[in-house]
Biopython code that builds the backbone (N, CA, C, O; Angstrom):
import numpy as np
from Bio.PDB.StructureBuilder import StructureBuilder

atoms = [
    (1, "UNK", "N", (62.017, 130.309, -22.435)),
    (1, "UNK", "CA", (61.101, 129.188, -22.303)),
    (1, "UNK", "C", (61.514, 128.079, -23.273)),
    (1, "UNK", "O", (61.634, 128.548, -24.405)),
    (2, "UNK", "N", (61.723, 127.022, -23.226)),
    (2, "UNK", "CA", (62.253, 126.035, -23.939)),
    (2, "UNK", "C", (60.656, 125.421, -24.647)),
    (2, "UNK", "O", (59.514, 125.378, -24.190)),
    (3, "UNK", "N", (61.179, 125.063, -25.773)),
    (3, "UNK", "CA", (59.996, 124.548, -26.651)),
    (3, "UNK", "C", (60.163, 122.894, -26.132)),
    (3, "UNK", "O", (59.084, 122.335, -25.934)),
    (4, "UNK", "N", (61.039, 122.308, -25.964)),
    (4, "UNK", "CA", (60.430, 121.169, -25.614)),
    (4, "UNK", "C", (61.017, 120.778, -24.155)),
    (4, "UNK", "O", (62.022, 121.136, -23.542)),
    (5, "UNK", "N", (59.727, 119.700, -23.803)),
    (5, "UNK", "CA", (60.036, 119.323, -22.246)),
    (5, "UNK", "C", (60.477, 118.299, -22.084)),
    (5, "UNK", "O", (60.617, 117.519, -23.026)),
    (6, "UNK", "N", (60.859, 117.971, -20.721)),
    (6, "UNK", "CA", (62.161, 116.590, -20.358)),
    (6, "UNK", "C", (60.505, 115.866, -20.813)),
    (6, "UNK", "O", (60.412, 115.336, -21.920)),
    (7, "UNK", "N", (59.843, 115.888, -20.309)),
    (7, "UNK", "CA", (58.668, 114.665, -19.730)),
    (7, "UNK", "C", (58.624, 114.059, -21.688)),
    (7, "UNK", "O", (58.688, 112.852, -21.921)),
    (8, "UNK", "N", (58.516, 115.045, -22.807)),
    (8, "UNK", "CA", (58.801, 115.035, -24.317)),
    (8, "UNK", "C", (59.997, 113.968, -24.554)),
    (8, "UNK", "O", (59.885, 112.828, -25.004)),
    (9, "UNK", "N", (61.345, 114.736, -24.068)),
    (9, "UNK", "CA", (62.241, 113.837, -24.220)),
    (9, "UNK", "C", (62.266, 112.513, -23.620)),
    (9, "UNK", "O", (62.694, 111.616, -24.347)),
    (10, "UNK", "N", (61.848, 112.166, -22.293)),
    (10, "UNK", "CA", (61.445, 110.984, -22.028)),
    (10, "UNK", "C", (60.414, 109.962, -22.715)),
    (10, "UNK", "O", (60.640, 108.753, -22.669)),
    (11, "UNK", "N", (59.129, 110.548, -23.438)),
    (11, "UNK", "CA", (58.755, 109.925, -23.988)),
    (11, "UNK", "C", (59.178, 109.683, -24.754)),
    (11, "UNK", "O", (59.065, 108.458, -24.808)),
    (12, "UNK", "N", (59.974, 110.195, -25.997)),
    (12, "UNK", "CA", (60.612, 109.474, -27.351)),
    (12, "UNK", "C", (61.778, 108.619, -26.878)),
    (12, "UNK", "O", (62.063, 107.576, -27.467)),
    (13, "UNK", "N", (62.233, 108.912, -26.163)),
    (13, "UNK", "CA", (62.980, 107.791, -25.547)),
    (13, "UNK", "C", (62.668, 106.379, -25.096)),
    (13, "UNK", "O", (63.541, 105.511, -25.098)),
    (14, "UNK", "N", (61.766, 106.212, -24.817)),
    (14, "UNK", "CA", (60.736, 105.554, -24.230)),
    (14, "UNK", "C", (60.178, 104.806, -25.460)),
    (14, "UNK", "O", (60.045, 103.583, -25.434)),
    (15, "UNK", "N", (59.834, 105.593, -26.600)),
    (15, "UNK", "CA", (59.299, 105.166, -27.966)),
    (15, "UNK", "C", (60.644, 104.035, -28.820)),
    (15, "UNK", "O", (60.729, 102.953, -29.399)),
    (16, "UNK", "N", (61.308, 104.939, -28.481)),
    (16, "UNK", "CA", (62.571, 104.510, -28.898)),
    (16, "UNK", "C", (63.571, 103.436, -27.922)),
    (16, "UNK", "O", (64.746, 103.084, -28.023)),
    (17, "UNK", "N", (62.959, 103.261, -27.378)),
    (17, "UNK", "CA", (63.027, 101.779, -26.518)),
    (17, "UNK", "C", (65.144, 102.375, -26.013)),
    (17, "UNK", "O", (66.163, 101.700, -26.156)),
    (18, "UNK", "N", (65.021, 103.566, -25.550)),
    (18, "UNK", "CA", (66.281, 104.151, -25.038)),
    (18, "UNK", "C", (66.212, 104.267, -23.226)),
    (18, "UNK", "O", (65.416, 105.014, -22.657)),
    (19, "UNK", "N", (66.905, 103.644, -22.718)),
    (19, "UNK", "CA", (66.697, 104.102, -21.415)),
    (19, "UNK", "C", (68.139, 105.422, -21.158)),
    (19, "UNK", "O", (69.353, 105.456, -21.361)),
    (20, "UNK", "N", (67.179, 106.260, -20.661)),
    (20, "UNK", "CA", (68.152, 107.480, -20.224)),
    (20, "UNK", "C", (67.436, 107.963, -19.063)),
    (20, "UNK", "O", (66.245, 108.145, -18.812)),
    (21, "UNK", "N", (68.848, 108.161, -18.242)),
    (21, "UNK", "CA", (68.670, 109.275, -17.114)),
    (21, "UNK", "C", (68.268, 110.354, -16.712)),
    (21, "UNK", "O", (68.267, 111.256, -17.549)),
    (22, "UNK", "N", (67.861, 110.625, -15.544)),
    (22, "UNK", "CA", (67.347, 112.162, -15.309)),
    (22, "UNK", "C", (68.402, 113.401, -16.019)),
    (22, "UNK", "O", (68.063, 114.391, -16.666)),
    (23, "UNK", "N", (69.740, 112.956, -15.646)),
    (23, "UNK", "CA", (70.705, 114.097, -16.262)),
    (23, "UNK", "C", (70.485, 114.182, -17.422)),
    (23, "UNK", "O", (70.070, 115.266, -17.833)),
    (24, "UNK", "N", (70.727, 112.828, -18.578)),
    (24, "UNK", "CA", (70.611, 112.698, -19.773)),
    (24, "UNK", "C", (69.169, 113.308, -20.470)),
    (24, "UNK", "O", (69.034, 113.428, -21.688)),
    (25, "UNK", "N", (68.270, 113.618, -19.610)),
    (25, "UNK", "CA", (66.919, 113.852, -20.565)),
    (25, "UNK", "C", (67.164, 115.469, -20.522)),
    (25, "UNK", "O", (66.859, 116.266, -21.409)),
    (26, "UNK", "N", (67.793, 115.756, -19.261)),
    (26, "UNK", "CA", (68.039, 117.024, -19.170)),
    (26, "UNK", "C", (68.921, 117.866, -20.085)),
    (26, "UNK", "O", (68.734, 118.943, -20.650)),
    (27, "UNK", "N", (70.072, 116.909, -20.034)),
    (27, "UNK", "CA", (70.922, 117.869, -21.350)),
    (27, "UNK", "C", (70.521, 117.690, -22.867)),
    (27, "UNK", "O", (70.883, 118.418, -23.791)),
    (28, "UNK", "N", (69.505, 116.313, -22.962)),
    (28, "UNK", "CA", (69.184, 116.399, -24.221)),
    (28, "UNK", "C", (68.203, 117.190, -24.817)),
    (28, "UNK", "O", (67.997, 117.580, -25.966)),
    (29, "UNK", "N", (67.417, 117.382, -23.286)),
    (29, "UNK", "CA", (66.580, 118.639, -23.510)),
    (29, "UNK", "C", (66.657, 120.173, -23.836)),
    (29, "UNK", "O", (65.842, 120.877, -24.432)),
    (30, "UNK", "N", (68.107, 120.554, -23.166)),
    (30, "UNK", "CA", (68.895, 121.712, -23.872)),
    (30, "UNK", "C", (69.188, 121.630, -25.074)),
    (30, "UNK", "O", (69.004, 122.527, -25.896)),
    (31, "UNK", "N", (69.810, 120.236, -25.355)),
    (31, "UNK", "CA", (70.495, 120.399, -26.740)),
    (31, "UNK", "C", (69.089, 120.352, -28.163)),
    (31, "UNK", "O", (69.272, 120.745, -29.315)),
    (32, "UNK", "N", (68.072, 119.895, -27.734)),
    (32, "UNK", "CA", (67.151, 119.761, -28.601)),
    (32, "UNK", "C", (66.521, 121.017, -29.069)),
    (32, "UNK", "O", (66.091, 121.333, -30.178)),
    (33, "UNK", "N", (66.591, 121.833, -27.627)),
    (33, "UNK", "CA", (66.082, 123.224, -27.705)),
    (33, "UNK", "C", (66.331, 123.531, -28.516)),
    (33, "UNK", "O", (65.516, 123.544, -29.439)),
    (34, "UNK", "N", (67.955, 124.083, -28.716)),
    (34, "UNK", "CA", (69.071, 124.637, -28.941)),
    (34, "UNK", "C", (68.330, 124.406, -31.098)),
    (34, "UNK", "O", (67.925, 125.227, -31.922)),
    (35, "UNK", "N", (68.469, 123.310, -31.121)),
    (35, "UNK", "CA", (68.247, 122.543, -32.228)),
    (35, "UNK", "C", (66.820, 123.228, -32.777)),
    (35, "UNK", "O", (66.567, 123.371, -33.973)),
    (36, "UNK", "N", (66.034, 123.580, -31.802)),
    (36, "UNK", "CA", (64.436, 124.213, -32.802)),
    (36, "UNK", "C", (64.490, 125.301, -32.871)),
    (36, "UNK", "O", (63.668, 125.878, -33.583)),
    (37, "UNK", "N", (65.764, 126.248, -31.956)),
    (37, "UNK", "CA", (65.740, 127.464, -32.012)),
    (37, "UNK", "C", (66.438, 127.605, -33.590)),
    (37, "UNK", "O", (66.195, 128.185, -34.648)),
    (38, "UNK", "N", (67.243, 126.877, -33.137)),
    (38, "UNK", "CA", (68.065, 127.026, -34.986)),
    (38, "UNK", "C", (67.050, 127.062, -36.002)),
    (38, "UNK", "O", (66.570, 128.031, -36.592)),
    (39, "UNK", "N", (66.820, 125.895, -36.096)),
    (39, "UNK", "CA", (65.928, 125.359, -37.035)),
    (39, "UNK", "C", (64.171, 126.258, -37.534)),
    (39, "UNK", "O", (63.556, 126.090, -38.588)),
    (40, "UNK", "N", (63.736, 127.259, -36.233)),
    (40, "UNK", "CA", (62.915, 128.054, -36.516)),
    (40, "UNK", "C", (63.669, 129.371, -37.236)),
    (40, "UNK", "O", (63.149, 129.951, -38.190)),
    (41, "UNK", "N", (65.069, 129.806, -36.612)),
    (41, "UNK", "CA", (65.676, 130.722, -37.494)),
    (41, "UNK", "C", (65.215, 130.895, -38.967)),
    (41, "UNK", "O", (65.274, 131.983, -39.541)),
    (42, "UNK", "N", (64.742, 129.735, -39.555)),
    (42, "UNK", "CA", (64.461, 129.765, -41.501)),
    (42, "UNK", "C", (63.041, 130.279, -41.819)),
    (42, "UNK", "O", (62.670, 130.736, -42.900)),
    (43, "UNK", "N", (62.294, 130.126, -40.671)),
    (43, "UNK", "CA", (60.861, 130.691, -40.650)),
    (43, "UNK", "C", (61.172, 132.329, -40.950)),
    (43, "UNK", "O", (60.359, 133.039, -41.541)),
    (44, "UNK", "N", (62.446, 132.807, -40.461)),
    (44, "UNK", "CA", (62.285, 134.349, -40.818)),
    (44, "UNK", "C", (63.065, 134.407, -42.397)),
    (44, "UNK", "O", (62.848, 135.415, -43.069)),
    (45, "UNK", "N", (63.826, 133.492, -42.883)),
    (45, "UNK", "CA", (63.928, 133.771, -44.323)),
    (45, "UNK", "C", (63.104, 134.423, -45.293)),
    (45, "UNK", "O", (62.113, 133.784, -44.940)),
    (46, "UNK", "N", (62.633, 135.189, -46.266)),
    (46, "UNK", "CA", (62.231, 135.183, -47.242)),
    (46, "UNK", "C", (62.509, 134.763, -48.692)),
    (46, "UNK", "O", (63.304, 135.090, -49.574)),
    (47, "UNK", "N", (61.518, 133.907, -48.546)),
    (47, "UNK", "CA", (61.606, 132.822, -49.456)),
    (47, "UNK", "C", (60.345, 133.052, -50.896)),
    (47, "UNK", "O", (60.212, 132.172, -51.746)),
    (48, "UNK", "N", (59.789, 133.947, -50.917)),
    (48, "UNK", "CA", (58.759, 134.349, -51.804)),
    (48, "UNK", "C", (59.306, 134.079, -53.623)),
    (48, "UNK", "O", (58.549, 133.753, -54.538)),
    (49, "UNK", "N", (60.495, 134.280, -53.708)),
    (49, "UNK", "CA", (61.097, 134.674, -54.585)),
    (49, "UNK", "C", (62.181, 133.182, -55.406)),
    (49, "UNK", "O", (62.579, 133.076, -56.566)),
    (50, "UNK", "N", (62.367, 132.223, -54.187)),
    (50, "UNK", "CA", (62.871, 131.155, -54.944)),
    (50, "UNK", "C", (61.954, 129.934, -54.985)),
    (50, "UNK", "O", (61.086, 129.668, -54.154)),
    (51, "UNK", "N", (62.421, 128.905, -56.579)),
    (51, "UNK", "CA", (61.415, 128.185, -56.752)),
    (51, "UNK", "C", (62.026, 127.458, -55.985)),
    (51, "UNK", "O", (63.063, 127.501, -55.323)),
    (52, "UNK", "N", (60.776, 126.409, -56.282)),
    (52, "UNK", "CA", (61.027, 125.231, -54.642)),
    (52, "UNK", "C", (61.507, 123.700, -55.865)),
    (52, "UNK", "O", (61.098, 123.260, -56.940)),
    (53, "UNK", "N", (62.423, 123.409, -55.009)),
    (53, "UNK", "CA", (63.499, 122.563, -55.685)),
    (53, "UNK", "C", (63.607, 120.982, -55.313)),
    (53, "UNK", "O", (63.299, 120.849, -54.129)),
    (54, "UNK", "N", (63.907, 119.861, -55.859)),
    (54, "UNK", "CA", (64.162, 118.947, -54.969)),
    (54, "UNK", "C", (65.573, 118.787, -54.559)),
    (54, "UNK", "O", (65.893, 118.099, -53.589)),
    (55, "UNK", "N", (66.391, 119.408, -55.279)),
    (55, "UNK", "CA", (67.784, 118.488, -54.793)),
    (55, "UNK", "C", (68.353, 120.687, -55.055)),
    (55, "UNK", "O", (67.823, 121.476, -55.837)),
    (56, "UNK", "N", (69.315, 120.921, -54.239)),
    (56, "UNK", "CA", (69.958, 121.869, -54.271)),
    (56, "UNK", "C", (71.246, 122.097, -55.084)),
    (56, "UNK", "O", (72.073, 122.884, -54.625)),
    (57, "UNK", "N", (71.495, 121.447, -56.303)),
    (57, "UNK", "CA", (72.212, 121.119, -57.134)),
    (57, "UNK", "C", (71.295, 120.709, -58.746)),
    (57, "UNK", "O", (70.251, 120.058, -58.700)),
    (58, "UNK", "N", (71.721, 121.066, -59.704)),
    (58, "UNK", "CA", (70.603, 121.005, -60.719)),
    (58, "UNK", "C", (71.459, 120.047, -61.487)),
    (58, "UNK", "O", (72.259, 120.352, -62.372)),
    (59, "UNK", "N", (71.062, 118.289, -60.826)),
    (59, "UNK", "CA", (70.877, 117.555, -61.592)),
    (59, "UNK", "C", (70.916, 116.944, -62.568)),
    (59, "UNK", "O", (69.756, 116.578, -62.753)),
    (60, "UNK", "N", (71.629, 116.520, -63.478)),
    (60, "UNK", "CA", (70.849, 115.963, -64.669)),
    (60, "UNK", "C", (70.714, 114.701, -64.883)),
    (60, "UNK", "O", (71.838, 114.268, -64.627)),
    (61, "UNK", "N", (69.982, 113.710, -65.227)),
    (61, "UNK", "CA", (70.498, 112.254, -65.391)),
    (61, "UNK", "C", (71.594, 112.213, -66.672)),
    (61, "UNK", "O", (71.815, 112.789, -67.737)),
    (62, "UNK", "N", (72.168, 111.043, -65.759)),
    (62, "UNK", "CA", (74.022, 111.185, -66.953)),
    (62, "UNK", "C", (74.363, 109.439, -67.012)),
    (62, "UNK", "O", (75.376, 108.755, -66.868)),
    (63, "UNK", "N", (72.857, 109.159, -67.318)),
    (63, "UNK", "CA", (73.044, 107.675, -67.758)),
    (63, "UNK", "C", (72.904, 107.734, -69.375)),
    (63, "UNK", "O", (72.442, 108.664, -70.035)),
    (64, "UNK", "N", (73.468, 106.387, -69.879)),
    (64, "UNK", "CA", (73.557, 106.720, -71.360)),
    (64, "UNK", "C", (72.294, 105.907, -71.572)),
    (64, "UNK", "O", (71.498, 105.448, -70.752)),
    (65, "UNK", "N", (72.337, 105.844, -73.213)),
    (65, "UNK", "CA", (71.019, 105.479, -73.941)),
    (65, "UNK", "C", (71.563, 103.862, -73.490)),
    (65, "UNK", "O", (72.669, 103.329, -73.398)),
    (66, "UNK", "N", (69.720, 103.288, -73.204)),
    (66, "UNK", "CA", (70.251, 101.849, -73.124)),
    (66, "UNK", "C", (70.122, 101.676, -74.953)),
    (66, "UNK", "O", (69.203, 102.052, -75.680)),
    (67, "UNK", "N", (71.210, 101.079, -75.263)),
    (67, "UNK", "CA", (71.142, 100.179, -76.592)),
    (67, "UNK", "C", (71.187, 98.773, -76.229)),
    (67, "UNK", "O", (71.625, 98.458, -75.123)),
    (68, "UNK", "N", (70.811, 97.971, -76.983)),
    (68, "UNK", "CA", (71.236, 96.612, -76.972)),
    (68, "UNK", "C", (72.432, 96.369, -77.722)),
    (68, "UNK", "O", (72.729, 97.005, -78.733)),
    (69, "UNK", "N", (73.255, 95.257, -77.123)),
    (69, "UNK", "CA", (74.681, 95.145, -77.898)),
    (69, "UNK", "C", (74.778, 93.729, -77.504)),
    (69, "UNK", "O", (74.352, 93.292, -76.435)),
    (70, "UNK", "N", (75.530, 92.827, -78.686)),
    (70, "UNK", "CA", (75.697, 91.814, -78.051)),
    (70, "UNK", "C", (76.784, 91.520, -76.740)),
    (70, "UNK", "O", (77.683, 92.282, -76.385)),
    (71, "UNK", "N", (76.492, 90.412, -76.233)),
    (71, "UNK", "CA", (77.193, 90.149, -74.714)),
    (71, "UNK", "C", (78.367, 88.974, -75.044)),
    (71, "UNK", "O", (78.685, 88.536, -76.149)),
    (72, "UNK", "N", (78.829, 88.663, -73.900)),
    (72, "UNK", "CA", (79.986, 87.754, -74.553)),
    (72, "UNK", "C", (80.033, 86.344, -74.774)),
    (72, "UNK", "O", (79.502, 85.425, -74.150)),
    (73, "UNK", "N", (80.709, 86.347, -75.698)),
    (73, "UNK", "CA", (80.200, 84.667, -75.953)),
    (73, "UNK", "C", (80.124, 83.547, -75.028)),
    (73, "UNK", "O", (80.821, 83.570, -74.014)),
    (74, "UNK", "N", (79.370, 82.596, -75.265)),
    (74, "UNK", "CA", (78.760, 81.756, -73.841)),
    (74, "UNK", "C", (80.344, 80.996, -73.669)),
    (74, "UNK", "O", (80.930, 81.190, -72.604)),
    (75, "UNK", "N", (80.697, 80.542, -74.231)),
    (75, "UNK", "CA", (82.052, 79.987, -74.273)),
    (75, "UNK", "C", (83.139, 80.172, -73.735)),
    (75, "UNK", "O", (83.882, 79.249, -73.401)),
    (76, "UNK", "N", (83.499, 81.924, -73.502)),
    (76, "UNK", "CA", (83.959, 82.750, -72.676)),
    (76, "UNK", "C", (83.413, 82.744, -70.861)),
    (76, "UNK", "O", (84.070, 82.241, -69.949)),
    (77, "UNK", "N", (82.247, 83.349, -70.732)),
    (77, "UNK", "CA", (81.604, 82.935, -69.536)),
    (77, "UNK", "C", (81.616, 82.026, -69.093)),
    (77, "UNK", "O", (81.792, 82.134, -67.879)),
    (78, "UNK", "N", (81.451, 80.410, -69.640)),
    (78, "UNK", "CA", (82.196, 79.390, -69.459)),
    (78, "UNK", "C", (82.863, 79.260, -68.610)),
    (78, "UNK", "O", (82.567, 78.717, -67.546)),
    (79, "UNK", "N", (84.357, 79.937, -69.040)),
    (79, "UNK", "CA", (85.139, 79.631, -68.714)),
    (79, "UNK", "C", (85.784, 80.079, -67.439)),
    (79, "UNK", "O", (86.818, 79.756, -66.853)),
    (80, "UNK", "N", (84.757, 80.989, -67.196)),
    (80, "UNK", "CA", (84.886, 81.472, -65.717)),
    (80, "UNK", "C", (84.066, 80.729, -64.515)),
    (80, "UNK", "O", (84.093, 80.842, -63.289)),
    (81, "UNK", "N", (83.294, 79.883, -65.463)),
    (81, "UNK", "CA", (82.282, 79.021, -64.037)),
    (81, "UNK", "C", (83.070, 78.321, -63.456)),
    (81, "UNK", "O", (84.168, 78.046, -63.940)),
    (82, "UNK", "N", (82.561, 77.786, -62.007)),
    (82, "UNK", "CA", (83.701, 76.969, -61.376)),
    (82, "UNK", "C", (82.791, 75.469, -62.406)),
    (82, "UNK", "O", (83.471, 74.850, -63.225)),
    (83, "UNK", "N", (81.293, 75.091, -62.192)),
    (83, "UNK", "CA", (80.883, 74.249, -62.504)),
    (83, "UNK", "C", (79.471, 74.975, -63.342)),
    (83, "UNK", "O", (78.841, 76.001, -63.086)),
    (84, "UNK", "N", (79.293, 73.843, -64.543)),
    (84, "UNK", "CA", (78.316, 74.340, -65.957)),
    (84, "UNK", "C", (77.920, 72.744, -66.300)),
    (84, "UNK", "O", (78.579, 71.759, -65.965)),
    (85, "UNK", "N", (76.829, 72.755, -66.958)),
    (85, "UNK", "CA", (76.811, 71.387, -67.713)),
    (85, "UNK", "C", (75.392, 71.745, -68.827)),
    (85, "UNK", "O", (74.438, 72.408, -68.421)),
    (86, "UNK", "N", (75.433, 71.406, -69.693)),
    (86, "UNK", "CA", (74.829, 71.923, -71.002)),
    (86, "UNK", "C", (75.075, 73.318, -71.508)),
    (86, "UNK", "O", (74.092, 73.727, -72.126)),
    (87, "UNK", "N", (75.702, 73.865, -71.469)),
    (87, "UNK", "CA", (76.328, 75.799, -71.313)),
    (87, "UNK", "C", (75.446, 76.277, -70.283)),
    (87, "UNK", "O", (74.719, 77.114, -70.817)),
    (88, "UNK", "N", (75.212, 76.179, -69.311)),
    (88, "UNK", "CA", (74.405, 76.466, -67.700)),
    (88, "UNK", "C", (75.071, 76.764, -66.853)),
    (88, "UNK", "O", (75.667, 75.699, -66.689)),
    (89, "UNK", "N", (75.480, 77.450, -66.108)),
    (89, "UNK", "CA", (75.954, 77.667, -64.858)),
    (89, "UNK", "C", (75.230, 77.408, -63.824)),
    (89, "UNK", "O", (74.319, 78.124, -63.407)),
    (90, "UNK", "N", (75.775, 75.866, -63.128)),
    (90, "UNK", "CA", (75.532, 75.224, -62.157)),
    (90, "UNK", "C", (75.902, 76.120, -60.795)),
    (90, "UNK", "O", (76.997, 76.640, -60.580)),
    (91, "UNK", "N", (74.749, 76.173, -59.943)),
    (91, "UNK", "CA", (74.951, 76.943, -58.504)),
    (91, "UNK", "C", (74.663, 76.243, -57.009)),
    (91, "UNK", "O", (74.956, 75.081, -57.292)),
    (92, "UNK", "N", (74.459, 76.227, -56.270)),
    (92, "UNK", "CA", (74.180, 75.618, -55.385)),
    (92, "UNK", "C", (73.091, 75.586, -55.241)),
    (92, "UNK", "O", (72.567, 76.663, -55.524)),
    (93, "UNK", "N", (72.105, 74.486, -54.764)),
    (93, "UNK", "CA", (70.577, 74.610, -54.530)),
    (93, "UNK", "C", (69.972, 75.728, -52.756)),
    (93, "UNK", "O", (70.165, 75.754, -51.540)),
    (94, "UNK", "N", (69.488, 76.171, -53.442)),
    (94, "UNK", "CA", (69.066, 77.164, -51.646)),
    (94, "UNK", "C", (67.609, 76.775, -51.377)),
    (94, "UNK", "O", (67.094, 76.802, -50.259)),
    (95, "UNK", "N", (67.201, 76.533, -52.126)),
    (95, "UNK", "CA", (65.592, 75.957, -51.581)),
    (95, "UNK", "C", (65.476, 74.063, -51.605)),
    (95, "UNK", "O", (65.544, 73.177, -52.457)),
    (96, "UNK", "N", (65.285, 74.154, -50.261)),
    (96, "UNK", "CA", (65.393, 72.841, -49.371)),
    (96, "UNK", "C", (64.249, 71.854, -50.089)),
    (96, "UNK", "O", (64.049, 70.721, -49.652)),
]
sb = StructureBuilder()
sb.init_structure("model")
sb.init_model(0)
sb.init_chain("A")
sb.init_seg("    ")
for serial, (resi, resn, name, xyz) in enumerate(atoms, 1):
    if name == "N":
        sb.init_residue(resn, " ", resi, " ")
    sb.init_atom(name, np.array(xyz, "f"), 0.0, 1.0, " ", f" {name:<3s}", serial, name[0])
structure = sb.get_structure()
């Protein structure tokens, strides 16, 4: 007995603004099956025994301490603008 039906797959299709064919709802309807049969397979795991995790890899954050440090001299930055005027970096205007 298949857990889900074409008339199912047609509607999310439908939701999903997909137009598909009679064949197409049909094989996607196998393949979806196929997909909950798997996917119920984990319902028979026993799982009593492991903690519940977010990421399956243990993580650590591996950012450094923010310090403050000084930055580079304005003079330098400068000298990379195409255009500046008072030590400013001049940009193009975007609001009309």
């Amino acid at each position: 007995m298949s857990r889900i039906s074409t008339d199912q797959v047609k509607h999310v299709a439908n939701l999903a603004r997909l137009s598909i064919t009679e064949d197409e709802a049909q094989n996607f309807t196998k393949h979806l099956d196929a997909i909950i049969t798997f996917a119920e397979q984990l319902n028979e795991l026993d799982t009593d025994n492991v903690e519940p995790t977010s990421h399956v890899l243990d993580m650590k954050n591996v950012m450094r301490e923010d310090v403050p440090k000084e930055g580079l001299p304005r003079e330098d930055v400068l000298k990379n603008a195409p255009d500046h005027v008072d030590g400013q970096i001049r940009v193009p205007s975007i609001i009309e």
